[in-house]
N, C-alpha and C positions, 0 to 999 in steps of 0.2 A: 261312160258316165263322166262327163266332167265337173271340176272345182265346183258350177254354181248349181248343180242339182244338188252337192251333198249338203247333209246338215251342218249346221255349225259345228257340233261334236266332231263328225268327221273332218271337214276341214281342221280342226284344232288337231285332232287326229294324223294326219296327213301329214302338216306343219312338221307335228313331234319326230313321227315316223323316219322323212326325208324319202331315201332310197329306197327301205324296206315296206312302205305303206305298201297296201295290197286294198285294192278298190271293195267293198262288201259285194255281194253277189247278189245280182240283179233280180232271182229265182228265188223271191220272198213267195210267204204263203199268202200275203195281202195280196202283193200280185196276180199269184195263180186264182186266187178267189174272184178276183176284180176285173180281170183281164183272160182268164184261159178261156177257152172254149168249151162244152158240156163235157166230153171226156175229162179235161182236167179235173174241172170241179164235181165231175162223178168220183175221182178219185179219194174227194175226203169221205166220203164214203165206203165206195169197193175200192180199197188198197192197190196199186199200182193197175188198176182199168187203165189210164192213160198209156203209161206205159205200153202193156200188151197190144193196144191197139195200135201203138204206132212202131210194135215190131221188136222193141224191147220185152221180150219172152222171158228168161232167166232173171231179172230185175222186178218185173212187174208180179210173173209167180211166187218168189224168196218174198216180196211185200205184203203180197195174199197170203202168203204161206202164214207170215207172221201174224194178220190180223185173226184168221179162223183159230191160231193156239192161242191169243192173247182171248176171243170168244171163248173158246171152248174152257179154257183154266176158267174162266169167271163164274161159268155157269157152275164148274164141278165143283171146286174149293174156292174162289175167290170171293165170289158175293158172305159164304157162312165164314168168311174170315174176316170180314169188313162188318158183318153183322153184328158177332161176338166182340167187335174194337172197343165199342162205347162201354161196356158192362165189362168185359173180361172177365167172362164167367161167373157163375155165381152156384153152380152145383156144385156139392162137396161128396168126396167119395162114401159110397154106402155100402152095406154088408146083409145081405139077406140071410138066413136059415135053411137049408134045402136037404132035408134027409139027416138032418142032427151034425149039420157041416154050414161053414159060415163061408157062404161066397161074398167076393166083393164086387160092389159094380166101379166101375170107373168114374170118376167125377173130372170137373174142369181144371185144369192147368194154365194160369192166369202168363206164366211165363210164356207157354207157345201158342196161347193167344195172341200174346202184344208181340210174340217175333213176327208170326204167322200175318197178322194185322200193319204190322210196317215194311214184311217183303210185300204184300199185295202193293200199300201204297206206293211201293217205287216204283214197281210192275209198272202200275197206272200211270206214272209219272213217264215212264219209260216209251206208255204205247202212244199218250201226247206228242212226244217227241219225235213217234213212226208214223202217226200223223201228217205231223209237220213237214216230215221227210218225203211221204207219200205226196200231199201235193207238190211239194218241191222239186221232185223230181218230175213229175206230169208235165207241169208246167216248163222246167226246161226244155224234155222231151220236146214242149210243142213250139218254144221257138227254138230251137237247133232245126227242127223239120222245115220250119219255114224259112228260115235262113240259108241252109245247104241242101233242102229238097229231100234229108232223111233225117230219123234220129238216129245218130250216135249206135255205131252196136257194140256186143257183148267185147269183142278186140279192141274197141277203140276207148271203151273203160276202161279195160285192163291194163292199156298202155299206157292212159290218162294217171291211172294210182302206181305205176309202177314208172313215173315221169314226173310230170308235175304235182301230181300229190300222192307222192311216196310217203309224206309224215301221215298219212290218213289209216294205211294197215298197217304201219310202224307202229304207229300211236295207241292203236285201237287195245292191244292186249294189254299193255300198261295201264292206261284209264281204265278198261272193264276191273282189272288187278283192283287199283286204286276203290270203286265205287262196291266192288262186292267185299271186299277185305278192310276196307277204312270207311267207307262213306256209309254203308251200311250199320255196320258197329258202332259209329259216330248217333247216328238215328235212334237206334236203339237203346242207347246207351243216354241222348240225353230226355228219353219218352218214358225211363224207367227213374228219371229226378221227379215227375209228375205221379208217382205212383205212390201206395202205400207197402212196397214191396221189401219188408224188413223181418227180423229175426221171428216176431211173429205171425207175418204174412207171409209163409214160403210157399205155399201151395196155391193159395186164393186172396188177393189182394183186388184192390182197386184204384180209381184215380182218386188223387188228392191237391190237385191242383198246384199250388204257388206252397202248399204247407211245410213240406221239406225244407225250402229256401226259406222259411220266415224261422225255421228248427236253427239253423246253420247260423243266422246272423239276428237272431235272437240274442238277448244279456239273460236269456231265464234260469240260467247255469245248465246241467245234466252233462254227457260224456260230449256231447256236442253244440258249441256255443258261436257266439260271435268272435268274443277274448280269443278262443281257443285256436279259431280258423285266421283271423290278422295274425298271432303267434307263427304259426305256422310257418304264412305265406310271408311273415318277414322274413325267417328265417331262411326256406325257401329259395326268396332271391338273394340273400346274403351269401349264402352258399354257392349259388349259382354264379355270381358275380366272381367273388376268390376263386371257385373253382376252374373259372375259365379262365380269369386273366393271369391268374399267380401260375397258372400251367402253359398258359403263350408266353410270359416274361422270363419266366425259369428259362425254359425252353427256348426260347429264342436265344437266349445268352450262351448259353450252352452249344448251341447249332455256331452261334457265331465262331465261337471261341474254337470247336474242334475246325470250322472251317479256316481261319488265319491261317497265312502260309508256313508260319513257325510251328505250329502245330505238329507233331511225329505222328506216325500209326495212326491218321485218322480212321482209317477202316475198322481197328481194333476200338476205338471209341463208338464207331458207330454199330460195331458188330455186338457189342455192351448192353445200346439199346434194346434191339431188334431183338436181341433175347429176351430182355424184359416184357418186350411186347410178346415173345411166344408164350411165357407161361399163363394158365389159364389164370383169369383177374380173380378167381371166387376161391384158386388155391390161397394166391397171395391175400387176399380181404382173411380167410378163415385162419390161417399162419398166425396175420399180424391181430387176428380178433385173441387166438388163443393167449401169444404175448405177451398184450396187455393188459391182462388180467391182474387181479390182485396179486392172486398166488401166478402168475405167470414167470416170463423168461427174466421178463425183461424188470418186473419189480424187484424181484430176488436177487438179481445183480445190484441195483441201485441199493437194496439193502446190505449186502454182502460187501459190497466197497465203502459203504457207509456213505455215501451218496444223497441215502435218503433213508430217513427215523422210520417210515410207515408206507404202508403202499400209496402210489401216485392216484388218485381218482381221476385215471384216462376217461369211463366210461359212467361213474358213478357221480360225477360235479358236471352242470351242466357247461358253465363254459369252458372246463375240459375236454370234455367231449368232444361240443362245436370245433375245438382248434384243434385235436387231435382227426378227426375223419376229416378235414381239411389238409393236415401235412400229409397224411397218407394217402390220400388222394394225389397228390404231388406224384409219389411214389407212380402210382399206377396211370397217369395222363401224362407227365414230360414227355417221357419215348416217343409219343406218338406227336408230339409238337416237332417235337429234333427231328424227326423223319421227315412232317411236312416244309421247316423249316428251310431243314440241307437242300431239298431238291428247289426253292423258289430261289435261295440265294445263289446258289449256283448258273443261274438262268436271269440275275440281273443285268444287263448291257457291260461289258469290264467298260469302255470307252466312258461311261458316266464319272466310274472311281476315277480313272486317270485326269481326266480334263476336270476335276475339284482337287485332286492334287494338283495340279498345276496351275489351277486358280488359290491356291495358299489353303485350302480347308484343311481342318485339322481333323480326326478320329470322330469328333462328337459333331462336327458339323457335317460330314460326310453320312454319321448313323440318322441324323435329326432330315436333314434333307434330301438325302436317296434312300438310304436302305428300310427305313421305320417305313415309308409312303408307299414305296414299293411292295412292303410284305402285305402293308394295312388293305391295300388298294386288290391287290391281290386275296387275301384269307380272308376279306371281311365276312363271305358267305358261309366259309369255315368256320369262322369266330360266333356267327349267330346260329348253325347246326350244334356249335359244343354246347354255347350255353343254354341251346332247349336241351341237349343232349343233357345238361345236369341238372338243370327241375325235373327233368323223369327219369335222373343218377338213382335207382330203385337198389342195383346190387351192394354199390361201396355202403349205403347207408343201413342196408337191412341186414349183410350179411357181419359187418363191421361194427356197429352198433347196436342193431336192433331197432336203431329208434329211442334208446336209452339215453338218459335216465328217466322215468316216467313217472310224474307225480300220480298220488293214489287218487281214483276218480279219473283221472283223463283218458282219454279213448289214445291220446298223441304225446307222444315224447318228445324229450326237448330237441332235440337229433331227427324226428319224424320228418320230412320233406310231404308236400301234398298227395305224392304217389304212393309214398309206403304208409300215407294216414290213410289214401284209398283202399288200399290194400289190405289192412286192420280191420277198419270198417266191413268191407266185402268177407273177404277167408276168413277172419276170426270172427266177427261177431254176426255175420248175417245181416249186416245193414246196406243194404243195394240202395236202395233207394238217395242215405244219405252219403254215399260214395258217389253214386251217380252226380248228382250237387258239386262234389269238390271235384270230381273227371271233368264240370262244364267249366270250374271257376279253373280246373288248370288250362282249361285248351285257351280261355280269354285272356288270361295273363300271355300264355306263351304266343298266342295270337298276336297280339296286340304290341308285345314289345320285340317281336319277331317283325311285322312288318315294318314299325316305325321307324327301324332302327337298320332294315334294307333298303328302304326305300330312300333314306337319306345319305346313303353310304355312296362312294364315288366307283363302287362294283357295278351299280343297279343307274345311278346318273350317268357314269361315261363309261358305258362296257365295251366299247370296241377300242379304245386309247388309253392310256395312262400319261398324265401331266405330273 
């Protein structure tokens, strides 16, 4: 296939690429439809017929294999699963009389409908795509045969995925991980924002379209508002923000400074660390939660030295709070910045240092023009996993605050982040449906300023160089 068969996308493609471009593969399903010959295009049919016909046995049967249990499921549970999706139930459990004893009969379960209803969908989405695969391969089959006078057999597969596409059964148990563990739960999770599925619907609920979402950013007041959810999510990324950077700047300074050559015992600074990272983060949160208490460690001192007339409102003043589970957070992220720190600076070029001291740079122009571009260039992927890592910071803020202080009426405290407001919502009050809502409005924040923010980064523009 050359430059003027492809699309302009691919050329544009290609351009970006350079070296690594890798040509699409010729063994479209348009083609096989358009172009094979009757066994191919039996194949979107009877699943891997082309194949077995032209001697690919083990590939053609595994494809048949697949199509008769994707049949066979649909007929036994898949169609009464797809049936029940629109309604999700509507029978409620019942109790008959029999012999001066009250049996009960079983009613509908609105929950393993709508699971049961969104595994079938993927299923389907799934057998599309074996489909796809089924012509796809037919269709190779039939020009490989006409090309070298066979298809391809069962060794020459094998040696194909265990050669040129080793990332194929590399890949395949990560991604299956990924869609049945996250993609899944993703699905489900945002099909249950469309429901009526709350504290008074646990058993039997149904669809309610966009109404949740007009609940959430709504001004009508109640535990869950518009006010309440911008509150939040300011906070949120305030949080989020301090939390990452004032734990890379700490930390980075810190890494510097045990790294200088004047520095003694750096091992014993580093070994300081690495402890603080072994003890578990939920002893240290629950220690420094007892603490600060009124009557805690740490007021009693401040009173006792006279320091302070009353106790401090770490947890009880909202912008206490805020700035209190922010330094102690410090506490519990530095370590792990001076870990990643020490090993990048260590692994900078020396030849860079020396030839800007010899060009007269001073301390600050040496940090501002190697060493700052260098880490940046390097961690920026680091830097945008922390800070998703801290809008979904669930333990420092729940186990540390609570979420406190909580005005009377609010569902969220002033300390709450979107995930431990999710989390109130869900475990405490039985509102799925309006957690489901702030789960979708976290994944688009974290979405959204996750990509724009790698994509622009000189990690994701020049990854194979640093300038």
């Amino acid at each position: 296939m050359t430059s003027t068969t492809l699309s302009p996308r691919e050329n544009r493609r290609r351009r970006r690429l350079g070296a690594e471009y890798v040509k699409p593969s010729p063994y479209t399903v348009k083609a096989g439809l358009s172009r094979g010959d009757p066994a191919t295009r039996a194949s979107a049919l009877v699943f891997g017929l082309g194949n077995i016909i032209r001697g690919q046995y083990v590939k053609g049967f595994i494809l048949l294999a697949l199509e008769v249990a994707f049949i066979a499921f649909m007929a036994t549970t898949g169609v009464s699963c797809l049936a029940k999706l629109p309604g999700l139930g509507d029978q409620e459990q019942g109790r008959v009389l029999v012999d001066g004893f009250w049996e009960y009969t079983q009613g509908d379960n609105s929950v393993v409908i709508l699971l049961y209803g969104v595994c079938t969908l993927v299923i389907c989405v799934a057998f599309a795509y074996l489909w796809t695969l089924s012509v796809r391969c037919a269709y190779k089959a039939q020009c490989l045969q006409r090309e070298r006078g066979r298809a391809p057999r069962l060794i020459d597969d094998v040696r194909e995925l265990l050669d040129a596409k080793a990332y194929e059964p590399l890949m395949f148990l990560p991604t299956l991980g990924i869609l049945v563990f996250t993609v899944l739960p993703l699905i489900f999770m945002i099909s249950m924002a469309f429901t009526t599925y709350d504290h008074d619907h646990l058993v039997l609920f149904d669809w309610a379209g966009l109404d949740n979402f007009a609940t959430v950013f709504s001004n009508e007041g109640g535990t869950v508002n518009a006010g309440l959810f911008l509150s939040v999510l300011g906070w949120t990324l305030v949080w989020a923000f301090f939390a990452t950077f004032l734990n890379f700047f700490f930390g980075l300074f810190l890494a510097m400074a045990i790294n200088r050559r004047t520095t003694r015992i750096k091992g014993f600074w580093r070994s300081c660390f690495s402890m603080s990272i072994a003890v578990p983060q939920f002893v240290s949160l629950l220690v420094i939660h007892t603490m600060l208490q009124p009557q805690g460690a740490v007021n009693r001192l401040l009173q006792e030295w006279g320091w302070a007339d009353s106790p401090l409102p770490f947890f009880t003043d909202a912008t206490w709070a805020r700035v209190t589970v922010i330094i102690v957070n410090l506490w519990v992220g530095i370590p792990y910045t001076v870990m990643q720190v020490t090993g990048i600076l260590q692994n900078i070029p020396a030849d860079q240092y020396e030839a800007a001291r010899i060009d007269g740079a001073n301390w600050w122009q040496i940090f501002t023009r190697i060493t700052m571009p260098y880490i940046i260039f390097v961690l920026t992927p680091y830097l945008i996993t922390t800070f998703t890592g801290n809008v979904n910071n669930f333990n420092v803020i729940y186990l540390l605050s609570g979420g406190d202080p909580t005005p009377i009426g609010d569902s969220a405290g002033k300390t709450d982040l979107l995930i431990t407001w999710l989390y109130k919502l869900t475990v405490d009050k039985n509102d799925y449906n309006l957690g489901a809502v702030i789960g979708i409005m976290t994944f688009v924040v974290l979405a959204v300023v996750s990509l724009i923010t790698y994509r622009n980064s000189g990690s994701y523009k020049n990854e194979e160089t640093f300038r």
